[in-house]
C-alpha positions, 0 to 999 in steps of 0.5 A: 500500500502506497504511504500518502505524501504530506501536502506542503501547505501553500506558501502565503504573504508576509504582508499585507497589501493596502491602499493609502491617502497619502501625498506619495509620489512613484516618479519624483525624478520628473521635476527634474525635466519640469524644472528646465522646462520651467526655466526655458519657460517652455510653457509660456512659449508653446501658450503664445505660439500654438493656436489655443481651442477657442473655448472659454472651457478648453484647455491651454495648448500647454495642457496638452503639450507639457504632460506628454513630453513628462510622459515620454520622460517617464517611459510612456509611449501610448496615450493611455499611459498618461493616466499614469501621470494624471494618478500622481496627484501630488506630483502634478500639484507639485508641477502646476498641472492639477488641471490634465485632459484625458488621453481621448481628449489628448487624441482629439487635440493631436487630431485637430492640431494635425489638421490645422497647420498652424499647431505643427508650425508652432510646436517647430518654434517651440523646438527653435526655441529650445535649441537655441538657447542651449546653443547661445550657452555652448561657447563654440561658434561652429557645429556638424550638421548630419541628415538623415532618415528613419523608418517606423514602421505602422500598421495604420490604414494611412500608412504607405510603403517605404524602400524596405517593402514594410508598411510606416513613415520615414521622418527625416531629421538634422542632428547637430552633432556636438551637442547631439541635438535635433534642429530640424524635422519632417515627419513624411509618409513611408513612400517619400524618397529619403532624399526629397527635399534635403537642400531645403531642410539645409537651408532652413536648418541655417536659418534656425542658428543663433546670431555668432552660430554657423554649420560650418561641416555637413554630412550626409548619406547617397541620398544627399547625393545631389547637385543642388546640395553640394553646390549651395555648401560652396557657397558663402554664407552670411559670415563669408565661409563656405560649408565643408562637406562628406557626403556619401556618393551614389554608385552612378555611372559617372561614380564608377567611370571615375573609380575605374580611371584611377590608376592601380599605383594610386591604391594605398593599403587602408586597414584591413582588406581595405585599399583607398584612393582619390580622384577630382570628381564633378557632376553634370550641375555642379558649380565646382569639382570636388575630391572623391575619396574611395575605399575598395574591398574583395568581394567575398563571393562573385555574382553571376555575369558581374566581373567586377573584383571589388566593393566601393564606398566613394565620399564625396567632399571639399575638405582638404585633410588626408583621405583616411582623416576624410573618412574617419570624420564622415564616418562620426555620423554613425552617431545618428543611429544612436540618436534614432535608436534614442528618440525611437525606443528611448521617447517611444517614437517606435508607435504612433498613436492615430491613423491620420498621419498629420496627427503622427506628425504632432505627436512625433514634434512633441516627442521630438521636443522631450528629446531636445529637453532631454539633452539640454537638462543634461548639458545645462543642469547635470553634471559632465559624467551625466552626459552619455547617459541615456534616458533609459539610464537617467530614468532608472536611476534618478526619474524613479525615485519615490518621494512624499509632498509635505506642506510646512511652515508656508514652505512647500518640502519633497521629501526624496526617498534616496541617498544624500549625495542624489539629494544634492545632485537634485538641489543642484539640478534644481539651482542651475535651472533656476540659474538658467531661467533667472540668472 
């Protein structure tokens, strides 16, 4: 007869779950991102420069706009996620935001902002505004320039094919490179070339420098691969300076006549299995001719009916270093996938909200905005080491810090539930945006 196996009783908690009254707050690191907004008195500016509802009753744009750049702080990405922000009730007292619309009402804004023009525009000045005064705090004169586009894919009925075959938009971006800042965005259907329009966001990316500030170097892939933008970085600009340039060369016709004329003693050993050389180079609309920096490699495998031996990569530029220091320099704007890979999954612009795609294009401004914020809370506010932080890290280690609101004395205190050197870390934060907006 089988003996019977004691049942171990099921293991039970050892405490109590509850609900409390009390003022706590879950994220009291986000004062941190609302104090520089304070201090960049980025609420008043997007009051004055976005259209307001029209109703006695409607919330001001700020309302709308404040709660999600706090959002996208805080790790939300989709519109229901700012219920999470409307429960701390302590924290919005904290940050002058007792009044938050509702996330179906936020997506009616985003609706009815994206269908006037006028709230996209506005929500741009917002984003001139921040940068600016960031740079008019940088002591350089001269920044790099680098354009790019992204893909986020979307399932959306609007939504168009791009170049891979997948279904999304594909914005298009211009990075200044040193402070790692966006100065300029246009967010575009999946089906639009990548390179449409590049000399116009060039143009407009001049215009949006601070006075004393210039984009002295531009870089760019093929698709900036154009006539009209190489002959306008050989122009002078108002300082009487001409724009530097590396711009990756489209493999055309006339590229490759070019690299086939260059005799086999010109080839100089680079790194690797990598050969490099150069040539003068011009195309059909070109004003002046430039350098053609080319790399070549073996092909691995031969393809069929293609006798060629090697892979190319040509740079097409105006400057006057060696050409391995060409390359070396051009080959910096890798860092622009780490600022997509930032902005895409770090401020959750991976998803956009709404099926018509000019609601996506405010939703992606304003994520655009939290970014920028981002950076300048970094460069203005925090201290050096905090500088390569990203946002995942910034928001582990200092957004998510519980706190308490205590009312004493005519005094307002937030208690943070943290250490005493990340307690002086947030006075100083604190001091230096009031230094920034008030010193």
């Amino acid at each position: 007869m089988k003996k019977m196996k004691k049942k171990l009783p099921k293991a039970r908690l050892t405490f109590e779950i509850v609900g409390t009254d009390e003022p706590l707050i879950a994220r009291g690191g986000l004062v941190l991102p609302y104090e520089m907004a304070k201090a960049l008195k980025l609420p008043q500016i997007i009051d004055q420069e976005l259209p307001s509802g029209g109703s006695g009753h409607s919330y001001a744009p700020s309302q709308f706009v404040m709660p999600l750049i706090l959002m996208f702080h805080g790790g939300g990405k989709a519109l229901e996620d700012l219920r999470e922000l409307k429960g701390e009730i302590s924290l919005r007292k904290l940050m002058d935001m007792e009044e938050m619309p509702a996330s179906c009402t936020v997506g009616d804004w985003l609706r009815r902002t994206g269908s006037d023009g006028r709230g996209l525009s506005g929500l741009g000045k917002v984003n001139d505004h921040v940068v600016k005064r960031v740079l008019k705090k940088d002591p350089r004169t001269e920044y790099t320039l680098d354009h790019d586009a992204t893909i986020i894919e979307s399932e959306k009925c609007e939504a168009q094919y791009t170049y891979k075959k997948e279904k999304g938009y594909q914005p298009f971006l211009s990075f200044l490179y040193e402070p790692e800042m966006i100065l300029d965005d246009e967010f575009r259907d999946g089906n639009v070339p990548a390179g449409f329009g590049a000399l116009a966001s060039l143009k407009r990316c001049d215009k949006k420098m601070p006075e004393g500030k210039r984009i002295a170097y531009y870089r760019g892939d093929s698709a900036s691969y154009q006539a009209d933008v190489i002959n306008y970085c050989f122009l002078e600009d108002k300082y009487g300076k001409k724009k530097l340039f590396t711009i990756t060369a489209d493999k055309d016709e006339a590229v490759m006549k070019a690299i086939e004329a260059i005799p086999a003693k010109e080839w100089q050993y680079y790194k690797d299995d990598r050969q490099i050389a150069e040539t003068i180079h011009t195309m059909e609309r070109t004003t002046e001719a430039f350098r053609l920096v080319v790399q070549r490699w073996p092909k691995l495998q031969a393809e069929l009916f293609d006798t060629e031996p090697y892979c190319y990569h040509a740079i097409a530029t105006n400057r006057e270093e060696k050409a391995e220091e060409v390359v070396a320099l051009h080959n910096q704007r890798g860092e622009v996938e780490n600022i997509f890979k930032e902005l895409k999954h770090g401020f959750g612009m991976e998803w956009m909200p709404c099926g018509e795609t000019p609601a996506n294009a405010v939703f992606f401004r304003i994520g655009v905005i939290a970014y920028n914020l981002f950076q300048a809370m970094k460069l203005l506010s925090l201290p050096v080491w905090w500088r390569t932080a990203t946002v995942a890290t910034v928001r582990w280690r200092l957004y998510q810090i519980a706190a308490r609101l205590v009312y004493h004395a005519r005094r307002i205190l937030l208690k943070l539930a943290t250490t005493a050197d990340k307690i002086n870390l947030f006075r100083q934060a604190c001091d230096k945006c009031f230094q920034v907006g008030y010193g």
